[in-house]
C-alpha positions as a Markdown table, in Angstrom:
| # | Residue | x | y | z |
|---|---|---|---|---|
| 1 | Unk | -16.9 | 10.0 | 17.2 |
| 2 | Unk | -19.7 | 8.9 | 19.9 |
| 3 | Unk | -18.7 | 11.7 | 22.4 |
| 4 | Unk | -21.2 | 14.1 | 23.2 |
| 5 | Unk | -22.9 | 17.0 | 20.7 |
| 6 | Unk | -24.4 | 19.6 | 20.6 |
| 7 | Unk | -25.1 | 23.4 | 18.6 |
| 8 | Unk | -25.3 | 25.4 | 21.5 |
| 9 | Unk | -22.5 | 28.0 | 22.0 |
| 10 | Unk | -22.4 | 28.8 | 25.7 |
| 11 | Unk | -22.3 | 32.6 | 26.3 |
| 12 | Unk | -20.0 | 32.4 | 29.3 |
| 13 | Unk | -16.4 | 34.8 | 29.7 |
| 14 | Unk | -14.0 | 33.5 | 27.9 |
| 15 | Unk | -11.2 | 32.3 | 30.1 |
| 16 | Unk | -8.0 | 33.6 | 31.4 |
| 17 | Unk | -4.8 | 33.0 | 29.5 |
| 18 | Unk | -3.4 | 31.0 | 32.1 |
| 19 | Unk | -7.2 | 29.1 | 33.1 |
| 20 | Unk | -7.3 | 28.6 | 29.1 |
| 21 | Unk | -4.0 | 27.2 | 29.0 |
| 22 | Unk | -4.7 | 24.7 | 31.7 |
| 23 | Unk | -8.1 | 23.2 | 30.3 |
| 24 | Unk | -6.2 | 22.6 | 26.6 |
| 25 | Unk | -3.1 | 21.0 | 28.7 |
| 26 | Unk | -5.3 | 18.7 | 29.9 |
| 27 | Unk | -6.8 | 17.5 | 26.4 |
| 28 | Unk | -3.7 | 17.8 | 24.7 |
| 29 | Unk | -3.6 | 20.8 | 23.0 |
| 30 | Unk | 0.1 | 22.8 | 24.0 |
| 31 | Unk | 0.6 | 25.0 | 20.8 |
| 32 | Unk | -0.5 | 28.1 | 20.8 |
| 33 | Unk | -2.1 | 30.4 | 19.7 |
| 34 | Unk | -5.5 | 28.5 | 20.1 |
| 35 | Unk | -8.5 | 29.0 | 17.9 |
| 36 | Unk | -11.9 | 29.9 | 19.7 |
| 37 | Unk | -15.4 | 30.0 | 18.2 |
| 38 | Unk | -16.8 | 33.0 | 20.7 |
| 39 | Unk | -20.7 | 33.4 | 21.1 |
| 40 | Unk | -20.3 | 36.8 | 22.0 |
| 41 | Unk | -18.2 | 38.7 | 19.2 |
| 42 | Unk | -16.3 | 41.2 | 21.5 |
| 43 | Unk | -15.1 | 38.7 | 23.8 |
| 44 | Unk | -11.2 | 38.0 | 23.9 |
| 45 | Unk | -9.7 | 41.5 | 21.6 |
| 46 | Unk | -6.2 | 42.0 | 22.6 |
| 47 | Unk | -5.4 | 38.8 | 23.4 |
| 48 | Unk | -2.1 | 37.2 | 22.1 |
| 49 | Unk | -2.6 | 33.1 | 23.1 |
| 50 | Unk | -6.0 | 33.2 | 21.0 |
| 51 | Unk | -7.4 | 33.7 | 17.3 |
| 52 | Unk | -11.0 | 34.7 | 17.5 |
| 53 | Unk | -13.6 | 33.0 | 15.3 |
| 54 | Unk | -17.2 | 35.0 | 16.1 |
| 55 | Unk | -20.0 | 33.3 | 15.3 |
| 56 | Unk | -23.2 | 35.4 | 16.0 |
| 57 | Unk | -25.8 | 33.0 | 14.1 |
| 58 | Unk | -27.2 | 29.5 | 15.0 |
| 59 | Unk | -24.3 | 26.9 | 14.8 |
| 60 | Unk | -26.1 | 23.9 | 12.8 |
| 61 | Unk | -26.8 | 20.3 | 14.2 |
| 62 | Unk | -24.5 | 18.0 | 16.3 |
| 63 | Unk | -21.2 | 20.6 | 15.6 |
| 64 | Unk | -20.0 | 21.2 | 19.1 |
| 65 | Unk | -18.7 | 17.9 | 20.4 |
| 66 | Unk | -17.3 | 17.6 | 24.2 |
| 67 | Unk | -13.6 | 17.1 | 24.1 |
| 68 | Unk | -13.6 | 16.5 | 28.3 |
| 69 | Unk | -15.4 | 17.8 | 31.7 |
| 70 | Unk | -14.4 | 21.8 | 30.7 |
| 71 | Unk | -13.6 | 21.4 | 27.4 |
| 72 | Unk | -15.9 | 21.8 | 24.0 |
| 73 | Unk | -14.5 | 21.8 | 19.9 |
| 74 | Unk | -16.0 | 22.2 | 16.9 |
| 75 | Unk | -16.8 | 18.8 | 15.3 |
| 76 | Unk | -14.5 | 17.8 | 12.6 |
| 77 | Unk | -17.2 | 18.0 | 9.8 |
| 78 | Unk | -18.0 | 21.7 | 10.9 |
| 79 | Unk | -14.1 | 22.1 | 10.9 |
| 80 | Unk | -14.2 | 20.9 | 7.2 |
| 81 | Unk | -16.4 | 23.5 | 6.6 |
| 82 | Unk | -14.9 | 26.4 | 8.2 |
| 83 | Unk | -11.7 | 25.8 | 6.2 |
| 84 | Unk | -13.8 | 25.6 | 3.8 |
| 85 | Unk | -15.1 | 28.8 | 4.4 |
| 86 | Unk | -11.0 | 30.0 | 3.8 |
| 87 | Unk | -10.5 | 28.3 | 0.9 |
| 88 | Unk | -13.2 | 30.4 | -0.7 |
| 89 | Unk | -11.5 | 33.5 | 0.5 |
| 90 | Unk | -9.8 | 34.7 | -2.6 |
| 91 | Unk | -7.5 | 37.5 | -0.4 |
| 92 | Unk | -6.8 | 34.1 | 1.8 |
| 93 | Unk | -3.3 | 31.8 | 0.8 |
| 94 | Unk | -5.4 | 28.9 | 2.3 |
| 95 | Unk | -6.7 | 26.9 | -1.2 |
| 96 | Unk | -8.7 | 23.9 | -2.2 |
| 97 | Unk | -5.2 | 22.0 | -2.2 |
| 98 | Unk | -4.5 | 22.8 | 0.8 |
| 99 | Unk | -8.3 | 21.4 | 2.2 |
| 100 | Unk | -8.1 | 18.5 | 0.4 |
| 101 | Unk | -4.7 | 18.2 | 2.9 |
| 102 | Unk | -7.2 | 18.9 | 5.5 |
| 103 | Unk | -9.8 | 16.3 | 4.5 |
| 104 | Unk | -7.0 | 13.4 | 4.3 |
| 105 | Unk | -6.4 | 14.2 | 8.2 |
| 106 | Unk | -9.8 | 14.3 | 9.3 |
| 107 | Unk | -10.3 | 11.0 | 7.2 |
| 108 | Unk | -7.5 | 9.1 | 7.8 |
| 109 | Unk | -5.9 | 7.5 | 10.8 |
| 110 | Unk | -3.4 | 10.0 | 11.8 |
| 111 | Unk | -3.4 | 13.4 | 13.2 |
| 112 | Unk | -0.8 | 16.0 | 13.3 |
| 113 | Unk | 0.8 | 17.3 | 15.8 |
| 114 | Unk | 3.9 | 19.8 | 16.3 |
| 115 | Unk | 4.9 | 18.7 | 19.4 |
| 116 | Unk | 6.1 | 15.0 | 19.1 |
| 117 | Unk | 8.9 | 14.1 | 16.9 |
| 118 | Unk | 7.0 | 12.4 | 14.6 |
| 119 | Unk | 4.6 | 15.3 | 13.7 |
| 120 | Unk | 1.7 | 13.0 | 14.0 |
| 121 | Unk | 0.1 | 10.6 | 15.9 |
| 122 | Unk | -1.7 | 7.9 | 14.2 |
| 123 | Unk | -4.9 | 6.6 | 15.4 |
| 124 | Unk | -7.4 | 3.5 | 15.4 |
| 125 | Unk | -10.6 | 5.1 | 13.6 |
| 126 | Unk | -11.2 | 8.1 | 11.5 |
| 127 | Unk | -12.4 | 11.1 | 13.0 |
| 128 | Unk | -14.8 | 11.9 | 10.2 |
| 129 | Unk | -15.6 | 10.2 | 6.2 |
| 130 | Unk | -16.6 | 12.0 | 3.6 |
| 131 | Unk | -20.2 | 10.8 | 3.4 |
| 132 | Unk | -20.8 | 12.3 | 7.0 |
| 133 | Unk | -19.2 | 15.7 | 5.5 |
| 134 | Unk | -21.4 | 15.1 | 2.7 |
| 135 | Unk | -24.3 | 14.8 | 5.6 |
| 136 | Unk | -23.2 | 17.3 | 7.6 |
| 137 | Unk | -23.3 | 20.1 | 4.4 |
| 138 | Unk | -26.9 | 18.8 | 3.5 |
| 139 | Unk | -28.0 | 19.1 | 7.0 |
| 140 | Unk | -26.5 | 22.8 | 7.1 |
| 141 | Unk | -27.8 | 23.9 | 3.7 |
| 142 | Unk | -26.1 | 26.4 | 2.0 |
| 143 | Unk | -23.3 | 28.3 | 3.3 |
| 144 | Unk | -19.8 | 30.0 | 2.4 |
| 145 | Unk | -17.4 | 27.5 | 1.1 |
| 146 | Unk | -20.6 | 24.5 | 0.5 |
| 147 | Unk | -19.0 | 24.1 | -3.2 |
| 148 | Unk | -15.6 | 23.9 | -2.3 |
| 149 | Unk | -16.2 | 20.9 | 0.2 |
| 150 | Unk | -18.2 | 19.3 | -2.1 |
| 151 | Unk | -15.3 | 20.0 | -5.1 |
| 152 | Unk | -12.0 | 18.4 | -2.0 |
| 153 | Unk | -14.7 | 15.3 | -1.3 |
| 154 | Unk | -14.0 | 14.3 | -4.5 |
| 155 | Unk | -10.3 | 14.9 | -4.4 |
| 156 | Unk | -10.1 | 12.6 | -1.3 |
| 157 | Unk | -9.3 | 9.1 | -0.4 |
| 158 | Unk | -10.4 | 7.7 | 2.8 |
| 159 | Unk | -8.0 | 5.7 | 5.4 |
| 160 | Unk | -4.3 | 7.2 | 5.0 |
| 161 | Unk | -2.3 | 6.5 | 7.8 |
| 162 | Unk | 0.5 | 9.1 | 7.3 |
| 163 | Unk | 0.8 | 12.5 | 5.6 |
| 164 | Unk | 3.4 | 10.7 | 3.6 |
| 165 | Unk | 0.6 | 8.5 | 2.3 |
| 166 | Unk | -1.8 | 11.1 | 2.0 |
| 167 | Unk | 0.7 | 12.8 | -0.5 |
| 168 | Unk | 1.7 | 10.2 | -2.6 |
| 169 | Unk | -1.7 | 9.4 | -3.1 |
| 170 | Unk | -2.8 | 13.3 | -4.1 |
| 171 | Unk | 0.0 | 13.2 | -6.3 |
| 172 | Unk | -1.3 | 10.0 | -8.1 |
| 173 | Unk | -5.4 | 10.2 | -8.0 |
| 174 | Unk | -6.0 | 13.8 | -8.0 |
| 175 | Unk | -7.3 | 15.4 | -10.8 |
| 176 | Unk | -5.5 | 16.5 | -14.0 |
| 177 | Unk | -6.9 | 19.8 | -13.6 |
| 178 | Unk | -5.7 | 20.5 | -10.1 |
| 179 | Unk | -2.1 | 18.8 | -10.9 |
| 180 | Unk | -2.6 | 15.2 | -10.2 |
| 181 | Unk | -2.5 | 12.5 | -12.2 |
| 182 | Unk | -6.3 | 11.3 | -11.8 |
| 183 | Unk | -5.6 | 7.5 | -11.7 |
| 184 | Unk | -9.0 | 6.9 | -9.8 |
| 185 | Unk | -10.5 | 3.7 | -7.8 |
| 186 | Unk | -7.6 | 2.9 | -5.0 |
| 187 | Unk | -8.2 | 2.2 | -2.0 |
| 188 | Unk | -6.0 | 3.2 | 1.2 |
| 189 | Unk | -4.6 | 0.5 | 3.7 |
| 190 | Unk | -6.6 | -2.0 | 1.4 |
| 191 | Unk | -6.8 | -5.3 | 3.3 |
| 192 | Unk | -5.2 | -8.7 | 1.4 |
| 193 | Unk | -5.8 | -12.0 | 2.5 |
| 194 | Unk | -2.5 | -13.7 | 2.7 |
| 195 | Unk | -0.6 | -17.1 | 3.8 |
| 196 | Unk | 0.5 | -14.7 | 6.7 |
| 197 | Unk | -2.8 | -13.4 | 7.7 |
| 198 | Unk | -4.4 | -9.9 | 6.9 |
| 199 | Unk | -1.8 | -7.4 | 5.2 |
| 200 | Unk | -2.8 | -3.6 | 4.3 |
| 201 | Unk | -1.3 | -2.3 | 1.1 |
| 202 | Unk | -0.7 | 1.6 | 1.7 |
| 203 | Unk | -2.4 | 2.5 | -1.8 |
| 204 | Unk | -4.3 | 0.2 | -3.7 |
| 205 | Unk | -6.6 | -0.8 | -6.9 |
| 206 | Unk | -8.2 | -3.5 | -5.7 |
| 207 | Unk | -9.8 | -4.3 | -9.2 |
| 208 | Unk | -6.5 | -4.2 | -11.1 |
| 209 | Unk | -4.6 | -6.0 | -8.7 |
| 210 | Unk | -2.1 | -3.2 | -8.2 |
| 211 | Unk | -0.7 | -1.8 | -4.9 |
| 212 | Unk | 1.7 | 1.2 | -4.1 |
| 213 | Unk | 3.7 | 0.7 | -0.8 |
| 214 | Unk | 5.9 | 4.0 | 0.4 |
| 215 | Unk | 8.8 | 3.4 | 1.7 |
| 216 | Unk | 10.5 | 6.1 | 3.0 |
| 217 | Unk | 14.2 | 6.4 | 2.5 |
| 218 | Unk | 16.3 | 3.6 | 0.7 |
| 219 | Unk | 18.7 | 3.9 | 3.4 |
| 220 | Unk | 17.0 | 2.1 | 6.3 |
| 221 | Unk | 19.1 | -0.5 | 8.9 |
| 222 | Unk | 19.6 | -3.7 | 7.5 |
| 223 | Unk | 17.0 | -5.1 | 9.4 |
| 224 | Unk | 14.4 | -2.9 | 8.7 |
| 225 | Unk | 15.5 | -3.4 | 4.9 |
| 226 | Unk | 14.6 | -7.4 | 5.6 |
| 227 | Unk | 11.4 | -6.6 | 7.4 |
| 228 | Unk | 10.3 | -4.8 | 4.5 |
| 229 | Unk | 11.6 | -7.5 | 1.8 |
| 230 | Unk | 9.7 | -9.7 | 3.8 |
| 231 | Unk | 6.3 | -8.1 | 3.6 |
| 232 | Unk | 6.6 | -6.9 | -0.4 |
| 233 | Unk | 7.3 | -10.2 | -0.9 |
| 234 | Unk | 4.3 | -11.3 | 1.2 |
| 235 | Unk | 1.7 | -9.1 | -1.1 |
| 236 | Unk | 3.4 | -10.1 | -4.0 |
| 237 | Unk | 2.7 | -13.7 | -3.3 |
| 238 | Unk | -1.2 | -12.5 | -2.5 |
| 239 | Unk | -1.5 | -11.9 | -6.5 |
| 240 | Unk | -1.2 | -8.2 | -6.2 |
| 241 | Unk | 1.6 | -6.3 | -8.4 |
| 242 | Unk | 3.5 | -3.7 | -5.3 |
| 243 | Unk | 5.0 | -1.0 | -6.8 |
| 244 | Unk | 7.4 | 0.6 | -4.1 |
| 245 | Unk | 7.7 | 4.4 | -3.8 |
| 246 | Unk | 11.0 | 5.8 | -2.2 |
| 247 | Unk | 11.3 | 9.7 | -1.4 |
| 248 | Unk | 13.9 | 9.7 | -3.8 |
| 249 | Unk | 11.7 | 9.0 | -5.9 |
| 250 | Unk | 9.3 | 11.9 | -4.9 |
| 251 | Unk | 12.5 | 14.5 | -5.3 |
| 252 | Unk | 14.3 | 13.4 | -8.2 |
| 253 | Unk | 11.8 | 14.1 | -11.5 |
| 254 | Unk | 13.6 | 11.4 | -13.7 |
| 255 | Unk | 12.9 | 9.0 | -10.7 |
| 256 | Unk | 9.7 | 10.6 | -10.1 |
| 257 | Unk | 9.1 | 10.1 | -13.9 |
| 258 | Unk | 9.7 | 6.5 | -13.6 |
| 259 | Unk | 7.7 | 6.0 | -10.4 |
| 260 | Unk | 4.5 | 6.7 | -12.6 |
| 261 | Unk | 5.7 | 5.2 | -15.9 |
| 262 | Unk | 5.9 | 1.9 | -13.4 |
| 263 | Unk | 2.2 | 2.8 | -12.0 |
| 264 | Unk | 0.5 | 3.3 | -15.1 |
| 265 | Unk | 2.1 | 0.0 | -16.9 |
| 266 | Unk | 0.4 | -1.8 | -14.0 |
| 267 | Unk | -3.0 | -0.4 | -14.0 |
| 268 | Unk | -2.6 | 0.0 | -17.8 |
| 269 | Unk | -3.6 | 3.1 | -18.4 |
| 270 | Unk | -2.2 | 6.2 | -20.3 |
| 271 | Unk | -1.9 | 9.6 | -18.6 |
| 272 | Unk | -2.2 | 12.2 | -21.0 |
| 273 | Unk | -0.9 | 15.6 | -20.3 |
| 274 | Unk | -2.3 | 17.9 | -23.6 |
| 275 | Unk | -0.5 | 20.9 | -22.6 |
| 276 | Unk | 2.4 | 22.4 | -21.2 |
| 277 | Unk | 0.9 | 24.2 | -19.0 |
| 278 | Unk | -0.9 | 21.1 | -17.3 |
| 279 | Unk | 2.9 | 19.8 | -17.1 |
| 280 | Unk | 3.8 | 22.9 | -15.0 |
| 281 | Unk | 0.9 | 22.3 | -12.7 |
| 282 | Unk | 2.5 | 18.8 | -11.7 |
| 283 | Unk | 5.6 | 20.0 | -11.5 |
| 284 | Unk | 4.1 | 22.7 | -9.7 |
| 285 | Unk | 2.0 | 20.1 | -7.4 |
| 286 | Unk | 4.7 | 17.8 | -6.1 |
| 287 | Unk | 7.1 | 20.7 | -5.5 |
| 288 | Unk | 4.5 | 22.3 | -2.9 |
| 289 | Unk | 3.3 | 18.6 | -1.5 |
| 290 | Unk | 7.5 | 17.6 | -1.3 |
| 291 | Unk | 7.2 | 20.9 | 1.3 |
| 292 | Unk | 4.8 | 19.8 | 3.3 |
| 293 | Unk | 5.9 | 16.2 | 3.8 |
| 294 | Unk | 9.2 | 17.8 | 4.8 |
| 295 | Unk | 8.7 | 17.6 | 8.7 |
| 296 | Unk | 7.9 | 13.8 | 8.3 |
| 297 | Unk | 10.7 | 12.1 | 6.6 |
| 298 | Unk | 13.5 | 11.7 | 8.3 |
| 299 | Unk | 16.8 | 12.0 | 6.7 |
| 300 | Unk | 20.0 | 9.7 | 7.7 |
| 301 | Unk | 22.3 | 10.8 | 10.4 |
């Protein structure tokens, strides 16, 4: 992000509901209520639109960046960190899982948002990578939440383009311990060279030869169906083994079952699970990420 920071919090009022309302219109933001990091602690109690964040002491380096003319926001590496912050909260529901969820946005090419069909937008660059929220927490020293940024950087993978993507993938390269099924070095929206030009495989191991592509729903028009024939077939022909991932697939635990059988005969690995109650931690995992990729798949008519 090359827009302009800063780690002063102005000390001004805080706005009127309606004057607030405007300035986030006009960048964007429409659901309410909005978050506000306040300078001065007693500013905006009683207010329904807002949810106060106080923050008495010294914000650190280059975490205030200038959304437009009127508007400020936290960057997204100091946003990383004050999720952080919750995760660490053990009277908070908010949890490293749920961070790591967090960290695919902020390092992916998509962004969510409620008030579009979708539910997200996708984007051209990253806001944010892990090494700069590995920069940013160095440059901060320590601080509530430090060790459970530093434990979701290793949790995430760089470059999703959809929360879909973002949850096949923690399903698959997440750790054992936390429910995943740790098959480490992919890549997401990996680039191949092929007779067609440059193609991007949605989850890849680029040393293996091995590429994951999601699909969505098996019922798609015929000529989506084609379109999508087409390009498997165009990977294929690049030398990588595509494995395609249906939501079925997700749902279903024989399919789901089969889905990684599939994955693992590719890479040629072994996944083992030593104890049940690592198998309930799976089972536990995919039904609470099958939840939240609920608002983006769209079901047939």
């Amino acid at each position: 992000m090359s827009s302009a920071r800063t780690s002063k919090l102005e000390s001004g009022r805080l706005l009127s509901e309606r004057l607030l309302a405007e300035d986030m219109r006009r960048v964007g933001v429409t659901e309410k209520p909005f978050h506000v990091l306040l300078g001065n602690t007693s500013c905006g109690r009683g207010r329904d639109d807002i949810v106060r964040h106080p923050c008495s002491d010294g914000l650190p380096p280059r975490s205030i960046i200038r959304a437009s003319r009127d508007v400020w926001t936290v960057s997204p590496e100091y946003l990383m960190c004050q999720y952080a912050a919750r995760a660490a909260d053990p009277s908070d529901p908010f949890d490293l899982v749920d961070l790591i969820l967090v960290g695919y946005e902020l390092c992916g090419t998509y962004l969510l948002d409620a008030s579009i069909d979708d539910g997200f937008v996708t984007t051209e660059e990253p806001l944010t990578s892990r090494a700069k929220i590995e920069r940013f927490c160095g440059r901060r020293g320590r601080f509530v939440g430090v060790r459970m940024v530093r434990r979701a950087l290793r949790q995430i993978s760089e470059m999703s383009n959809s929360p879909r993507e973002s949850i096949v993938s923690m399903l698959l390269t997440m750790s054992l311990g936390l429910g995943g099924l740790g098959l480490r070095g992919s890549l997401m929206n990996y680039e191949v060279e092929t007779d067609q030009g440059v193609k991007r495989v949605d989850i890849a191991w680029p040393k293996l030869g091995v590429g994951v592509e999601y699909q969505g729903r098996k019922y798609h028009a015929v000529e989506q169906a084609q379109r999508e024939d087409r390009r498997r077939n165009t990977l294929a022909g690049s030398g990588m083994t595509i494995i395609t991932v249906w939501n079925e697939d997700l749902r279903d635990p024989v399919l789901f079952e089969r889905f990684v059988s599939d994955v693992t005969n590719a890479l040629g690995v072994r996944v083992r699970v030593r104890s049940e109650a690592h198998r309930a931690q799976q089972r536990l995992l995919r039904a609470r990420l099958l939840n939240e990729i609920k608002p983006y798949i769209k079901e047939p008519s």
